[in-house]
Every structure is written in structure tokens, then in C-alpha cells.
TORPARO-772549 format. One line per field, with one value per residue (C-alpha): residue in three letters; chain; x, y, z. Coordinates in Angstrom, 1 decimal. Layout:
BEGIN
code ALA:...
unit A:...
east X:...
north Y:...
up Z:...
***
This chain:
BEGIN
code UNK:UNK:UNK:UNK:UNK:UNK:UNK:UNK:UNK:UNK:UNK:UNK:UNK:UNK:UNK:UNK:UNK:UNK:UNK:UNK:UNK:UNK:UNK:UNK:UNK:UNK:UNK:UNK:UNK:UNK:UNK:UNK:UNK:UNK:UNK:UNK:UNK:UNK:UNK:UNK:UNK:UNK:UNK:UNK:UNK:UNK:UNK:UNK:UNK:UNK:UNK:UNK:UNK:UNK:UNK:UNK:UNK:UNK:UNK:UNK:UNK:UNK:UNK:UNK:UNK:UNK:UNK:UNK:UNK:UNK:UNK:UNK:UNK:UNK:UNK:UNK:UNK:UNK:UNK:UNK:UNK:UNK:UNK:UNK:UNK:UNK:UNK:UNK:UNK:UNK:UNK:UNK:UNK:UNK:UNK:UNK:UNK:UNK:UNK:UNK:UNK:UNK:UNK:UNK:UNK:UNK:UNK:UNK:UNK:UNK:UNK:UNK:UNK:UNK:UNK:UNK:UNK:UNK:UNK:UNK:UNK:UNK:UNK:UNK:UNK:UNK:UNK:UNK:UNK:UNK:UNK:UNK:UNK:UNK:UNK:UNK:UNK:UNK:UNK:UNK:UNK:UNK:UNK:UNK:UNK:UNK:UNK:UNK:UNK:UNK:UNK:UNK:UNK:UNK:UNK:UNK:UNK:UNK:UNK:UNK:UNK:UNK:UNK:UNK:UNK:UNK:UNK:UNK:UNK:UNK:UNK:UNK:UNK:UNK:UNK:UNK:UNK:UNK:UNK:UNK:UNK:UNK:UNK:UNK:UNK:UNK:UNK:UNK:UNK:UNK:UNK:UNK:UNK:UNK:UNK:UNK:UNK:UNK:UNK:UNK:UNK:UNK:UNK:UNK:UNK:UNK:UNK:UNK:UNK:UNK:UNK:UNK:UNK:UNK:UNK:UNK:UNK:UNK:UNK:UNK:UNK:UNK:UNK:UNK:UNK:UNK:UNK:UNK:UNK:UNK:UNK:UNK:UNK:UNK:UNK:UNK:UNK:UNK:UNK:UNK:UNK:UNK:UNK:UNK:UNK:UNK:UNK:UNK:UNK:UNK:UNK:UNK:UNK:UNK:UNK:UNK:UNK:UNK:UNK:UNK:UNK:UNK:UNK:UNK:UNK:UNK
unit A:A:A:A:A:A:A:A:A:A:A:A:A:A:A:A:A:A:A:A:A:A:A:A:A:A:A:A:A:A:A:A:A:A:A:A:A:A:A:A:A:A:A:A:A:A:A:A:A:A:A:A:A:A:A:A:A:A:A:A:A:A:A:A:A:A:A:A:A:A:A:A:A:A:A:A:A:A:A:A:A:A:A:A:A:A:A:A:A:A:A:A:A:A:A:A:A:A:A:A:A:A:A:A:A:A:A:A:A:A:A:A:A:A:A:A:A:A:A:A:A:A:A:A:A:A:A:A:A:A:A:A:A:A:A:A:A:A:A:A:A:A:A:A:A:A:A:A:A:A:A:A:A:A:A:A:A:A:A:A:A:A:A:A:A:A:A:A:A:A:A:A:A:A:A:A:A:A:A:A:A:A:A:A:A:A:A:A:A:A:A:A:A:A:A:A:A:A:A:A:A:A:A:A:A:A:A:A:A:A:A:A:A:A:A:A:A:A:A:A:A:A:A:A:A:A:A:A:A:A:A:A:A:A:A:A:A:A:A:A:A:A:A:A:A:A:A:A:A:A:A:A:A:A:A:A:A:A:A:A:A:A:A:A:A:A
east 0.0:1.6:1.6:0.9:3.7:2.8:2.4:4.5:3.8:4.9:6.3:4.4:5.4:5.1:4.1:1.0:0.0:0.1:3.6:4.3:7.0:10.1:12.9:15.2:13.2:12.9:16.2:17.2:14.9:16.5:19.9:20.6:21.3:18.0:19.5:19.5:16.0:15.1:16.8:15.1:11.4:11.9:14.5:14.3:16.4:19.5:19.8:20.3:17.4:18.6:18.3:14.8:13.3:14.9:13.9:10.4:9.9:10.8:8.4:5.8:6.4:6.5:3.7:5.9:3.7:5.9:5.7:5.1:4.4:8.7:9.4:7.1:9.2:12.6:11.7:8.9:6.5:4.2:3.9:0.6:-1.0:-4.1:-6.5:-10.0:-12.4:-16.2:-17.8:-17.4:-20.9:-19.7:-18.1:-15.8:-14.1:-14.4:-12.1:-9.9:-9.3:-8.6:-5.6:-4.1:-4.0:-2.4:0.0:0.8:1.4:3.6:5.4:5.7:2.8:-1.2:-3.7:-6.0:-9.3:-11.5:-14.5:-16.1:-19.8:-19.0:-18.3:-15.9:-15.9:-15.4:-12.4:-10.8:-11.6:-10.3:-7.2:-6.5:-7.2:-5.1:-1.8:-1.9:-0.6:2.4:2.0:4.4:2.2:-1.4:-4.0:-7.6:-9.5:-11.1:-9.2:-11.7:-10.6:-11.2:-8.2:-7.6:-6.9:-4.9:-2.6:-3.2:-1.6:1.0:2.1:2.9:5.5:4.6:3.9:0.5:-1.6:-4.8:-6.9:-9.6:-9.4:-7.1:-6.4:-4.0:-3.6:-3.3:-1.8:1.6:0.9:-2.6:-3.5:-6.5:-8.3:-10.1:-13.8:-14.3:-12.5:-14.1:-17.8:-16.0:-15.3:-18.4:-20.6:-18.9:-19.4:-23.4:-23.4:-21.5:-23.8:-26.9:-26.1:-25.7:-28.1:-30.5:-28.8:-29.8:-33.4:-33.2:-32.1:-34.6:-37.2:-35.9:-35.5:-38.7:-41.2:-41.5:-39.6:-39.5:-41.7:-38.9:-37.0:-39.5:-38.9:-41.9:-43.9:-43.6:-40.6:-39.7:-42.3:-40.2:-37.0:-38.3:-39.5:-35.6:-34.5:-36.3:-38.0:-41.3:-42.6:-45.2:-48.6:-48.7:-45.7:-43.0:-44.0:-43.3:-39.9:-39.2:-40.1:-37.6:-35.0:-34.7:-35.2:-32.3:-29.9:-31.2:-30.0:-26.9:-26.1:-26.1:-28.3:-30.6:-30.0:-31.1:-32.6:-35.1:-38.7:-37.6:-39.9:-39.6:-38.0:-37.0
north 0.0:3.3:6.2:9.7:11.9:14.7:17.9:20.7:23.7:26.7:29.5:32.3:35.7:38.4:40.4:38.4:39.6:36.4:37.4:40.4:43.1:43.0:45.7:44.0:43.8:47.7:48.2:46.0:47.9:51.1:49.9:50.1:48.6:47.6:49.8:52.8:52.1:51.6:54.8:56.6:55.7:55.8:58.9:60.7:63.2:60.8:60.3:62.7:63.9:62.3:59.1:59.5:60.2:57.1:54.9:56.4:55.7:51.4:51.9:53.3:51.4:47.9:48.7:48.3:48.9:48.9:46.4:48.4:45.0:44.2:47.6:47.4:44.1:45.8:48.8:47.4:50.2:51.0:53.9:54.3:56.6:56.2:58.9:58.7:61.2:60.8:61.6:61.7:63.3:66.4:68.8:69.9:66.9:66.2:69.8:68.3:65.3:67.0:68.9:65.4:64.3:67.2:67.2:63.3:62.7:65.1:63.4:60.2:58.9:57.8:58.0:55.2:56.5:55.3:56.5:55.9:57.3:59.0:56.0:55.6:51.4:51.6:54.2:51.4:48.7:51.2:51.6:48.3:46.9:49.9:49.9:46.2:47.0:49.0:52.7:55.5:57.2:58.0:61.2:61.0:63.7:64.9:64.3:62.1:58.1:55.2:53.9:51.2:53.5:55.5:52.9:51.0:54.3:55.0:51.0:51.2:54.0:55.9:59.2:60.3:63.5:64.4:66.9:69.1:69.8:71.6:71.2:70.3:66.5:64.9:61.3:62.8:65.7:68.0:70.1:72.0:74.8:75.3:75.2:76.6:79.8:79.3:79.4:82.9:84.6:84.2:85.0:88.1:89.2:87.9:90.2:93.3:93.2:92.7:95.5:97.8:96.7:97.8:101.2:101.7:100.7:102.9:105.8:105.4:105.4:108.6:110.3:109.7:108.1:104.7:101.6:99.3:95.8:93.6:95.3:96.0:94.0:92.3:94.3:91.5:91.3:94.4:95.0:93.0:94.2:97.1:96.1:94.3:97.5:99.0:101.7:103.4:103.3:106.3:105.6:106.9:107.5:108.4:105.1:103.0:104.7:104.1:100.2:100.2:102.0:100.0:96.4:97.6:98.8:95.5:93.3:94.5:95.1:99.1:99.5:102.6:105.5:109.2:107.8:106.6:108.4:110.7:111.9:111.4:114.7:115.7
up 0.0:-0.9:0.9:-0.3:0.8:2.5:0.0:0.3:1.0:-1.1:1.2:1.3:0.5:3.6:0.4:0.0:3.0:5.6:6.9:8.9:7.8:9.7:10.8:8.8:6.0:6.1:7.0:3.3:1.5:2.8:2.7:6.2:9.1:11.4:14.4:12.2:11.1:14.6:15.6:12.9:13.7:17.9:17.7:14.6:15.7:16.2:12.1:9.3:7.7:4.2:6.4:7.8:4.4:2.8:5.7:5.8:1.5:2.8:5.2:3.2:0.2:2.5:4.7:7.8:11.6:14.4:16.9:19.8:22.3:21.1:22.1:25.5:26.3:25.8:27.7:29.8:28.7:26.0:24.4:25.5:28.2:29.8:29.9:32.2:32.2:33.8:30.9:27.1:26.0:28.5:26.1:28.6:29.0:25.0:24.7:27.3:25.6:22.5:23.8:25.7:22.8:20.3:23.3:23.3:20.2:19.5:21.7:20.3:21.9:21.9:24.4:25.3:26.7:29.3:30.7:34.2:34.1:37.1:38.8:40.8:41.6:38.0:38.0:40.0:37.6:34.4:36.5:37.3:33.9:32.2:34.3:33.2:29.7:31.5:30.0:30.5:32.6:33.5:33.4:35.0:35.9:39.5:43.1:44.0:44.0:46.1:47.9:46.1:43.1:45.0:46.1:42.2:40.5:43.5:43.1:39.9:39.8:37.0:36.7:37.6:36.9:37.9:35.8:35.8:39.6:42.5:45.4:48.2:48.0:45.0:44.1:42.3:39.8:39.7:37.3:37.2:39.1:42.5:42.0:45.6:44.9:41.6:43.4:45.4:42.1:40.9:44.0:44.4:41.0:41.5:44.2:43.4:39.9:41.6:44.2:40.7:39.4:42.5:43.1:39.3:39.9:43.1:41.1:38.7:40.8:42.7:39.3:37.5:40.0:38.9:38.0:35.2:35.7:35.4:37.9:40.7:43.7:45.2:48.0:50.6:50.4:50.3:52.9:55.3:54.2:55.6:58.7:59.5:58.6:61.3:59.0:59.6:56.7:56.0:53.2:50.2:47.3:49.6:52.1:48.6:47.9:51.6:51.4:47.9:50.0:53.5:51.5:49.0:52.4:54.0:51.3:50.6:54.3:54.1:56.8:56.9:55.7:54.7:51.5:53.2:53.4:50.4:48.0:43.8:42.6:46.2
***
């Protein structure tokens, strides 16, 4: 009984797409030895510029990717960095994002993105997952992190920055700014407007005897601005400006004053 011997297969061409592109075959293609073309693509600015262009027409022309998981091995980092954010509908974060990345890659690197919902049990889980595939560093955004993040991302001895908020104690690097002096800024500035804004309607009212709708404050209230005040507050026209006056100086903390119990046009 004969025997078929086994067929043999042809080899296959890593042009015919079922064999990767090496280094070396770049560096043939270019001329070269693989450590320059290696030098070329991680540190451009090591090789001449006559170098990089005839490197970068092998690559093109062999459709050469780098393998990045070689490099991670060598160096025992990617060249990937993590970036979490709560939210990528929020178009806050989305602007954010946007300059991470201009930034990164200009660098030499790529961001991975993550997004927690504004959980943070799953902030932990992103983290965890992430600093698995050994990246160069990591941004996430807020202070806020449950301890086992904390200790995940101070563990693993990369550099750490946390984003979009400030404040006193942060894991290694914080960028960001202080949404309680934030909230200061703009209740001062709510207050010093509104305080114009009712000196104007008072002067109004002094100058021409009445007020615009929109800006006339309601009589209870100013009725018992009035009575904090401690004002005595006469009927008629003058007993109105009166009521304006003391709820105005009781608001903004003025107190009483001569304004008080004057007349339109006096």
C-alpha cells in the first residue's frame, strides 16, 4: 500500500500579506542597518534627515507597523497613556481630551481613553485593567478616587496627573483649578452686579417716580426688608420709595440710611 507523501507547501510571501513586515526587511529595503532604522522611527532626531526620508519611503512602500508590544518588552513600557475622564458626551471633558491628545502625540505617543460614568468602583476597575498593559504614565481627571486606586496608581511607579481639579492633596501631579475659589469669584461678582443693578433701579425710581416691571422687587418682600431694617414706613408715594430704599440697604447690608422716606424729585 503506498503512501501519499505529504504535500508541500509553497512559502508564502510576507508580500501576500500572511507574513508580517520586519525591521530588517525595512532596513534591506532602505539599505541600512536595522538599528539605524530603529533609531530613525523611535528617535528621529539621532539620524540625518537624508536618512529618515529614505527609511520612511521602505516603510511606506513595504507597509511596515511597528511592533510596539517588542518595544514594551525591551523597555517594559508601552507607548501608551491612559486617559480617564467621567464623561465623554460632556463637552468639557471632550475639549480636554482633544488637547491630551495634540499634546501626546507630538510626543511620540497615543492615548488610550477610558470612561467611568462618574463611577468611581469603575475608576478602580479602568485603572486596574489599564496599568496592566504598562503605559508610561497616567491622566484622570477629578481628586476624588477610592483607595484602592490611589494605592493602584501610586504602586505602579509611573507618573501620575490628575486633571480638571485643585487642590491640596493629589496622588503625584494635579492640574487644574479650584472650584471653591471658583464658586468665590463668581458670588462676588453675582453680588456686586446685583447691588448695581438695584442702586440703578433705586435711582430710577428717585429720578422719574417709577420703576420698570422687570425690575421691581416684590412688596412683601420688600415689605419685610423694611420692617428688618427698622424703618417706619409712611402711606402713600414716599412710604413706597421708603419700602424700595430699606429692602435695598437691607440686602446688601447698608443698613438705613437718609434715603429713606424721600420723595420722587425731592
Amino acid at each position: 500500500m503506498k503512501r501519499r507523501s505529504p504535500a508541500v507547501r509553497p512559502k508564502q510571501s510576507r508580500r501576500a500579506g500572511h507574513g508580517a513586515v520586519t525591521l530588517s526587511d525595512v532596513a534591506t529595503a532602505a539599505g541600512v542597518a536595522p538599528i539605524t532604522v530603529s533609531r530613525a522611527l523611535n528617535a528621529p532626531d539621532t539620524v540625518s534627515e537624508a536618512l529618515r526620508e529614505r527609511i520612511g519611503a521602505a516603510v511606506a512602500a513595504l507597509g511596515y507597523v511597528p511592533n510596539r508590544m517588542a518595544g514594551a518588552l525591551a523597555s517594559a513600557r508601552t507607548r501608551v497613556v491612559p486617559v480617564i475622564v467621567p464623561s465623554l458626551s460632556n463637552v468639557v471633558f471632550v475639549e480636554v481630551i482633544a488637547g491630551i491628545q495634540e499634546t501626546v502625540e507630538a510626543a511620540g505617543y497615543q492615548i488610550l481613553l477610558g470612561s467611568t460614568d462618574y463611577d468611581l468602583a469603575r475608576e478602580a476597575a479602568l485603572v486596574a485593567t489599564l496599568l496592566g498593559w504598562a503605559p508610561p504614565g497616567v491622566l484622570l481627571a477629578g481628586l476624588r478616587h477610592l483607595p484602592r486606586t490611589v494605592e493602584l496608581l501610586r504602586t505602579a511607579a509611573v507618573p501620575v496627573v490628575e486633571f480638571m481639579e485643585y487642590g491640596p492633596r493629589c496622588i503625584d501631579m494635579n492640574v487644574g483649578l479650584s472650584h471653591v475659589r471658583a464658586g468665590a469669584a463668581m458670588a462676588a461678582h453675582l453680588l456686586e452686579q446685583t447691588l448695581s443693578s438695584a442702586q440703578m433701579a433705586l435711582a430710577q425710581y428717585y429720578e422719574h417716580g417709577a420703576m420698570p416691571v422687570a425690575l421691581r422687587p416684590d412688596p412683601v418682600e420688600a415689605g419685610l426688608g423694611a420692617m428688618k431694617a427698622g424703618v417706619a414706613v409712611p402711606r402713600g408715594r414716599g412710604g413706597d420709595v421708603a419700602v424700595l430704599d430699606a429692602a435695598i440697604r437691607a440686602d446688601s447690608g447698608l443698613g438705613s440710611g437718609g434715603g429713606a422716606g424721600r420723595s420722587p424729585g425731592a
